[in-house]
Backbone bond lengths (Angstrom), bond angles and torsions (degrees), N, CA, C in turn:
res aa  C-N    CA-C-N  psi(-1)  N-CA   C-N-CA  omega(-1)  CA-C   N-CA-C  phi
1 X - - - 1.456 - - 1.526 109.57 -
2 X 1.515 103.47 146.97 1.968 100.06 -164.71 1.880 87.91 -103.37
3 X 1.068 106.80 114.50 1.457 117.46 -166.30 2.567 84.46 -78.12
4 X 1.124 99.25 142.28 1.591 88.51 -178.98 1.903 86.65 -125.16
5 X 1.513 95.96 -173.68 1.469 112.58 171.28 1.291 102.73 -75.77
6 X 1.127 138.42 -71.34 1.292 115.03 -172.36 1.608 117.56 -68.06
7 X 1.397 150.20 -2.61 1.312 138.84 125.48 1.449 115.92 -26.74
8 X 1.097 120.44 -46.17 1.611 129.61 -178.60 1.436 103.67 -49.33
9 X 1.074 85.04 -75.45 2.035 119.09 -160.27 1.925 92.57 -29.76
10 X 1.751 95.01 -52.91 1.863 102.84 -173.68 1.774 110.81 -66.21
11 X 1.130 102.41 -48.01 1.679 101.77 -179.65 1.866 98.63 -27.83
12 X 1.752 98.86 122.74 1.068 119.92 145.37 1.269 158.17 -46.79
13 X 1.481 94.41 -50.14 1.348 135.66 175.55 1.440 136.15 -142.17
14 X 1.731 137.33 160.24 1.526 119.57 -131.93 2.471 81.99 -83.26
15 X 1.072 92.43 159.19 1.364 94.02 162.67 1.225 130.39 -62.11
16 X 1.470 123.28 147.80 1.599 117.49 170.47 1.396 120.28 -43.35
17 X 1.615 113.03 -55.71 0.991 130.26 -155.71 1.308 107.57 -144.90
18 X 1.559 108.27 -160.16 1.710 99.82 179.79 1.091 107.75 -94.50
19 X 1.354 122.63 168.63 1.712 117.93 -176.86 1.788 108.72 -124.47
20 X 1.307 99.74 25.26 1.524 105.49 158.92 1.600 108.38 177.00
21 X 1.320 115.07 130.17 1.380 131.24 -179.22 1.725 99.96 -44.61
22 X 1.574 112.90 175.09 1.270 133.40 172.77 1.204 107.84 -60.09
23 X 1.543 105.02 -58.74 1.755 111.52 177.25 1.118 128.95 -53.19
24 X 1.442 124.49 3.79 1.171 149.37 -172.35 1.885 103.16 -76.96
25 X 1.266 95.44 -40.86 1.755 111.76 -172.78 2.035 98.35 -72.68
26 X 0.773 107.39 82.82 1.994 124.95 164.25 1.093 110.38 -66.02
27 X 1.148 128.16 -41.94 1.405 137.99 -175.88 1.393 115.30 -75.90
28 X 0.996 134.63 -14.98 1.359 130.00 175.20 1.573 99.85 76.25
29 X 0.976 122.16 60.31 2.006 115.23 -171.32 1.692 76.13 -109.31
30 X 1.115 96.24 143.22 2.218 114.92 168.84 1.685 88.02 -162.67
31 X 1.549 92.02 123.21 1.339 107.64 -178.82 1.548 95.90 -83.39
32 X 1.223 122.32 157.13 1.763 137.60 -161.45 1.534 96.10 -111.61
33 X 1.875 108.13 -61.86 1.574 101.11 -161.44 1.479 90.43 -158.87
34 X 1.094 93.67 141.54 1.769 105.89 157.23 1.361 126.46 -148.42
35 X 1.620 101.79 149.80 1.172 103.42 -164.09 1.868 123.53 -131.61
36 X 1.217 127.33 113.98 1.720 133.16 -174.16 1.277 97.10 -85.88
37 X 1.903 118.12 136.77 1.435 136.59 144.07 1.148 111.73 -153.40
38 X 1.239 120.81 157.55 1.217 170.17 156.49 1.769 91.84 -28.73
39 X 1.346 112.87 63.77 1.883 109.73 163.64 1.077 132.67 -8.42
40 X 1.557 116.42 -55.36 1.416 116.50 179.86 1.618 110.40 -82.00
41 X 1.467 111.36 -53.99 1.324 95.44 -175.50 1.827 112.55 -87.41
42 X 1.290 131.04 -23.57 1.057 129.01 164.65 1.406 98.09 101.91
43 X 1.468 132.09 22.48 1.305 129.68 -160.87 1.905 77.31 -89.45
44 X 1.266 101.95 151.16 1.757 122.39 179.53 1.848 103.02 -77.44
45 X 1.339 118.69 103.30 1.347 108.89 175.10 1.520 117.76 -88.17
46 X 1.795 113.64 -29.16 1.601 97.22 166.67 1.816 67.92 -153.70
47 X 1.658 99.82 170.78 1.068 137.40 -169.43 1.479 131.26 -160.33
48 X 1.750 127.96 104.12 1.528 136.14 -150.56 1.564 91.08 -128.89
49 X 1.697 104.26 126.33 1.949 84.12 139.27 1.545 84.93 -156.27
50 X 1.641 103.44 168.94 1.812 120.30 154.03 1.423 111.23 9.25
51 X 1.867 97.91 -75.67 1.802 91.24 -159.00 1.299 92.97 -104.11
52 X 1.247 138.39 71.63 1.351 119.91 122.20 1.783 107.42 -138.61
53 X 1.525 103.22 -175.81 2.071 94.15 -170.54 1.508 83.07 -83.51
54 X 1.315 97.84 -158.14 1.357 116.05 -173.99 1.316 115.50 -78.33
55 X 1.759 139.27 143.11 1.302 150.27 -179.95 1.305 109.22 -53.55
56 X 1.174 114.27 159.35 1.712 113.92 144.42 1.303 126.33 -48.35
57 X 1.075 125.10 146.20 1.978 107.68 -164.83 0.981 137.96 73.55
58 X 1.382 120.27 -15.01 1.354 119.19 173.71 1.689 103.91 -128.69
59 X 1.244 103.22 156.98 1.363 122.65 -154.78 1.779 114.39 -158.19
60 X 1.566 110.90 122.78 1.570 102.69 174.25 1.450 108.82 -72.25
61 X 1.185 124.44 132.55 1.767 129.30 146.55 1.374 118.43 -27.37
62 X 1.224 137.26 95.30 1.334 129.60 -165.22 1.826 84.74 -111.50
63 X 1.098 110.46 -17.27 1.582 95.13 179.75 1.809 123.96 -95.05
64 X 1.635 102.66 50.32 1.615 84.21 173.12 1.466 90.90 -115.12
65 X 1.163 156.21 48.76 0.911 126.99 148.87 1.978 91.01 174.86
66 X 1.705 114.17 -151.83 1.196 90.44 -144.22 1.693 74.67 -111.38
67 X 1.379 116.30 168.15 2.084 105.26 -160.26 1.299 117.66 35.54
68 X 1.412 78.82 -152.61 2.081 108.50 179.51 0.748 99.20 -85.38
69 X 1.809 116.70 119.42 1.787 126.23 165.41 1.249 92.81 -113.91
70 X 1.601 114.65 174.31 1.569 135.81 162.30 1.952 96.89 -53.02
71 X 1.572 97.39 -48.71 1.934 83.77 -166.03 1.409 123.09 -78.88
72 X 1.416 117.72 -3.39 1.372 114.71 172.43 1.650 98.62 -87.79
73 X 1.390 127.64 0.16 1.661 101.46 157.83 1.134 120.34 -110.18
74 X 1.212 115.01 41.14 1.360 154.73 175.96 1.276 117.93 -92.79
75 X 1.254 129.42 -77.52 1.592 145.91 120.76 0.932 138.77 18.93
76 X 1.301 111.22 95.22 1.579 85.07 167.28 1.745 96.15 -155.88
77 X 1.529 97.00 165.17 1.727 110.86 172.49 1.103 112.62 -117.59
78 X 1.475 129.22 133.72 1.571 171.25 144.90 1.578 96.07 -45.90
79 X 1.576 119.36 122.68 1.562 99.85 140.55 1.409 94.40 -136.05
80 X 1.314 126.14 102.94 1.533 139.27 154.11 1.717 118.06 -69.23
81 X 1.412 106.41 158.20 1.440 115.68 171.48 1.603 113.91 -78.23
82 X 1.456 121.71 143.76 1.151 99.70 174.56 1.633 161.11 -61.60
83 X 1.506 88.26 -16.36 1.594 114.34 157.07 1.748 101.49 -32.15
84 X 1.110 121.37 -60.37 1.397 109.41 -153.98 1.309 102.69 -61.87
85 X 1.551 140.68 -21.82 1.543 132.65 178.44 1.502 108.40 -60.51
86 X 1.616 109.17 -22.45 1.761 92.57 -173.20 1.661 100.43 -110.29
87 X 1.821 118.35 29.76 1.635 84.88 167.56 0.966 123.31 -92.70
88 X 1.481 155.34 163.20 1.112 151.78 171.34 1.210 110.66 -77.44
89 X 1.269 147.01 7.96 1.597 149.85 160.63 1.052 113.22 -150.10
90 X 1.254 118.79 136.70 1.669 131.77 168.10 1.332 99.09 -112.71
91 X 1.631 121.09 142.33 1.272 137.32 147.44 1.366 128.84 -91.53
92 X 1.668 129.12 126.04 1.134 94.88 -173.12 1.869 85.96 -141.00
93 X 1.785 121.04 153.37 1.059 116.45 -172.92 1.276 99.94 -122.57
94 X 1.448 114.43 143.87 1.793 108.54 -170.54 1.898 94.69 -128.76
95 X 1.335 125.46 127.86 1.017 129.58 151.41 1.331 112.99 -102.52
96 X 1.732 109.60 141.10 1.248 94.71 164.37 1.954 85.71 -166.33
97 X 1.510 116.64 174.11 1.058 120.55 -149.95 2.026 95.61 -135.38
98 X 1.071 94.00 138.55 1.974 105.18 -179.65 1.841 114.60 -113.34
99 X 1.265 92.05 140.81 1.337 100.45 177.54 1.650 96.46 -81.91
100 X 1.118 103.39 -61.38 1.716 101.70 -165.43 1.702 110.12 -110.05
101 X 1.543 114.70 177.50 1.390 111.63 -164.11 1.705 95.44 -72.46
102 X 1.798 109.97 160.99 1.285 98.00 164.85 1.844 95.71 -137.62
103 X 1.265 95.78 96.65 1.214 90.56 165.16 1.686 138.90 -41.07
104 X 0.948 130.34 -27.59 1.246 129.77 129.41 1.797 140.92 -170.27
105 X 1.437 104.06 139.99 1.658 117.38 -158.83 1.195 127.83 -69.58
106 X 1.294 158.82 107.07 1.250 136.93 -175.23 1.378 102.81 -144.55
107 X 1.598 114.23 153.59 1.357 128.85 -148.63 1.504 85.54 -131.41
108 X 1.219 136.99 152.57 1.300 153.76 171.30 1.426 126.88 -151.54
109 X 0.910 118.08 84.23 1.823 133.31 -146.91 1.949 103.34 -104.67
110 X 1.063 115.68 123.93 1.707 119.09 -161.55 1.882 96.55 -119.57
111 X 0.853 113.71 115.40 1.554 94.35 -179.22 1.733 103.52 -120.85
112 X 1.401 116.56 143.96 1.525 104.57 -162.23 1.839 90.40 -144.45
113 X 0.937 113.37 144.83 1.451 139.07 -172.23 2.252 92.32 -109.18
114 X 1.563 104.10 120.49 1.345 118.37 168.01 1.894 109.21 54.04
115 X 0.871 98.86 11.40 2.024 117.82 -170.89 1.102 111.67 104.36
116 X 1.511 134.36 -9.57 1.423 114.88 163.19 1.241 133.89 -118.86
117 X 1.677 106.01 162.98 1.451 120.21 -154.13 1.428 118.89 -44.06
118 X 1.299 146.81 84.73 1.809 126.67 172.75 1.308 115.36 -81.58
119 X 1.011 123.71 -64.09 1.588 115.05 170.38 1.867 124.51 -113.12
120 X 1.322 115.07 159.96 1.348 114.33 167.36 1.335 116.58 -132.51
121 X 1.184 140.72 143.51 1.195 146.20 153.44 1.401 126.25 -101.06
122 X 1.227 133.27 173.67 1.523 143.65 -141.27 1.607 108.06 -166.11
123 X 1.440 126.89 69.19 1.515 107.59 174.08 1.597 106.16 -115.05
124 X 1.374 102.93 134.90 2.096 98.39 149.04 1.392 103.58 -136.66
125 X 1.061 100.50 146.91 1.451 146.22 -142.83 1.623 94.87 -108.15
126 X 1.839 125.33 -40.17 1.258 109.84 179.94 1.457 125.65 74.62
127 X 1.030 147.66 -174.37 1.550 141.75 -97.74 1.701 94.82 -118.27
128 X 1.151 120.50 119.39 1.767 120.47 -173.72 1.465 98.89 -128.30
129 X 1.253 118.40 125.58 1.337 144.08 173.71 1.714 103.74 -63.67
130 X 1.905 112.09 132.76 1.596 104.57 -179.99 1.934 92.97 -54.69
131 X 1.589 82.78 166.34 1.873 116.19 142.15 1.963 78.31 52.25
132 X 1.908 117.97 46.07 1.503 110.35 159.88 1.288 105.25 -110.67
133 X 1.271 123.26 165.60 1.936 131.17 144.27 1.979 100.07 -89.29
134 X 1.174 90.09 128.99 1.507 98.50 171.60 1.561 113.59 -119.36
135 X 1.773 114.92 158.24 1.374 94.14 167.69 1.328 97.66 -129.75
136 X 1.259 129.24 162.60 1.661 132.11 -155.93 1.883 93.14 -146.45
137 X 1.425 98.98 93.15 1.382 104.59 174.43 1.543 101.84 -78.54
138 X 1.409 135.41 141.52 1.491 130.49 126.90 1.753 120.75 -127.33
139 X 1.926 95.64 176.07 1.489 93.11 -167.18 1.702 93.13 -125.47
140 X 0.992 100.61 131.09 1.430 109.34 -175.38 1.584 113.67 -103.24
141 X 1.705 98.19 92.17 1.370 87.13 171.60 1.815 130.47 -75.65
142 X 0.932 109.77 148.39 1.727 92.15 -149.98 1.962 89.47 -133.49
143 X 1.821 91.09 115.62 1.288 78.69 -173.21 1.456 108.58 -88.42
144 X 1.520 108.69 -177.19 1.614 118.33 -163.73 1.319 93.64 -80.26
145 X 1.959 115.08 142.85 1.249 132.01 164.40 1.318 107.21 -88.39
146 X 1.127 98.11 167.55 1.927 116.70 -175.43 1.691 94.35 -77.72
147 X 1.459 109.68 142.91 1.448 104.07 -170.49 1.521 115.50 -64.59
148 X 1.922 114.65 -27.26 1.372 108.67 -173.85 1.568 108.69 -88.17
149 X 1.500 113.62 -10.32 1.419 103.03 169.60 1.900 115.94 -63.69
150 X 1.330 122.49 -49.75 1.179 142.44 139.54 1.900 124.16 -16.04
151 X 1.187 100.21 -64.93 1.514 94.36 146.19 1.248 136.86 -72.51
152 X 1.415 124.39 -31.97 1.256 115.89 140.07 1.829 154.84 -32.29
153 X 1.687 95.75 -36.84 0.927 126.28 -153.89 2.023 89.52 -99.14
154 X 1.012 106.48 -40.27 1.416 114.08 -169.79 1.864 90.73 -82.01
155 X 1.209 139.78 -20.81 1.204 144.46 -170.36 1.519 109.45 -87.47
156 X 1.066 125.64 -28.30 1.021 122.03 -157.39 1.746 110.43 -151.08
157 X 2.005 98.56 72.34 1.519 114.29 171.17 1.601 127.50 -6.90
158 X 1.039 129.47 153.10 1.561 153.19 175.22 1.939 85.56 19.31
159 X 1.061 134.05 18.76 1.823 136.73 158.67 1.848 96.85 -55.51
160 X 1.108 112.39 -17.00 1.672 96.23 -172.16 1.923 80.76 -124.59
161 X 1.679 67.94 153.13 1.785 94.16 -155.84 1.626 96.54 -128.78
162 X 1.548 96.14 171.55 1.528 101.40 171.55 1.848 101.30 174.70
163 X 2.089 84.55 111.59 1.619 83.50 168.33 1.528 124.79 -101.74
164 X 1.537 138.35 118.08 1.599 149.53 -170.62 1.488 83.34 -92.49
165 X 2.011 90.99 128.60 1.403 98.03 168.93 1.672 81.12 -142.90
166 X 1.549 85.91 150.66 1.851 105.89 179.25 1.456 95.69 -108.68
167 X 1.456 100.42 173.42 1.156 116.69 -170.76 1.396 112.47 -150.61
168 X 1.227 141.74 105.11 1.481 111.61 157.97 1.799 107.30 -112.88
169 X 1.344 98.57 132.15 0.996 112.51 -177.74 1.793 105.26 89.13
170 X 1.676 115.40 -128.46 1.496 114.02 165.91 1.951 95.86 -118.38
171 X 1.054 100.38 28.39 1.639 107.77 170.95 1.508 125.47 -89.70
172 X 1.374 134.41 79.76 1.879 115.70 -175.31 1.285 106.44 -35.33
173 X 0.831 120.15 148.16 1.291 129.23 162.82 1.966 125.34 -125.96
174 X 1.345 113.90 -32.06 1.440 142.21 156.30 1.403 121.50 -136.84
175 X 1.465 95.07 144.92 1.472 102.04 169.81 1.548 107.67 -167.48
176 X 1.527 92.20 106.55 1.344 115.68 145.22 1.619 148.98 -65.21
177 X 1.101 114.55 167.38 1.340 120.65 179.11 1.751 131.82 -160.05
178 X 1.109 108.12 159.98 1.405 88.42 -161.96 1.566 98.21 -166.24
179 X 1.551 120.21 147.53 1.162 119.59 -161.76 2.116 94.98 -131.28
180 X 1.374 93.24 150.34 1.934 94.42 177.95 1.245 99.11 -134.81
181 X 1.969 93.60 153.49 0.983 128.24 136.29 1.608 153.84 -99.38
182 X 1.507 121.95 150.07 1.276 82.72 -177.46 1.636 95.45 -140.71
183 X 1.372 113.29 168.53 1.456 115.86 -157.26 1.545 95.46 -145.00
């Protein structure tokens, strides 16, 4: 089944599984670095790239299956402080580098608390030249949760979800996922 953007947009709830293999990525896209803060004040809330190991807080999924699969580097877990559920903006900076042209990029990110939907986002990014490094700023306005969803949410580990699906063109091409905590 050719999973499209607007298939996305309707999904209810986070997917079973992934909805397109590794080999799926033609384009040669390998993200370099990315980076979460705090919009207004710009304080760094997590921070990944290439050359360094992994942050504090973040962690590969080593538990979907039995070893090293393709979907545990897929995976991954978040454990943020809880402050970050009440800011009203997230910043987040994405480098990443293409083998071939992609006429155009778009990210569609679903994030769902216990299987259901709380927020969605909508970015494309637009026209990337082969064999570039790009960087893909966005601002996430993030509206306010209900306080007991929030207590909820802080109660009950990696329960909040979130599936990232790329796009170039109306083609998936990646899709990630990723589950939080918060402390």
């Amino acid at each position: 089944m050719k999973l499209t953007p607007e298939d996305v947009l309707a999904l209810s709830e986070p997917t079973k599984g992934f909805m397109c293999p590794l080999s799926a990525n033609l384009y040669g896209i390998d993200f370099q670095s990315f980076t979460i803060n705090d919009y207004e004040t710009k304080e760094v809330i997590f921070e990944i790239n290439k050359k360094n190991a992994f942050p504090d807080g973040m962690e590969i999924d080593l538990d979907s299956g039995v070893g090293l699969n393709e979907d545990c580097l897929r995976k991954i877990k978040y454990t943020f402080g809880q402050a970050v559920l009440q800011l009203p903006y997230i910043g987040t900076s994405l480098t990443f580098k293409t083998e071939k042209e992609l006429p155009s990029f778009r990210m569609i990110e679903r994030h769902y608390f216990d299987g259901v939907l709380i927020r969605s986002y909508d970015f494309e990014f637009g026209y990337c030249i082969p064999g570039s490094v790009n960087s893909w700023d966005a601002i996430y306005a993030v509206p306010p949760l209900e306080k007991e969803l929030v207590k909820d949410m802080i109660r009950n580990p990696f329960a909040t979800t979130s599936d990232s699906f790329y796009f170039v063109g109306d083609e998936l091409v990646l899709h990630n996922k990723a589950s939080y905590k918060y402390i």
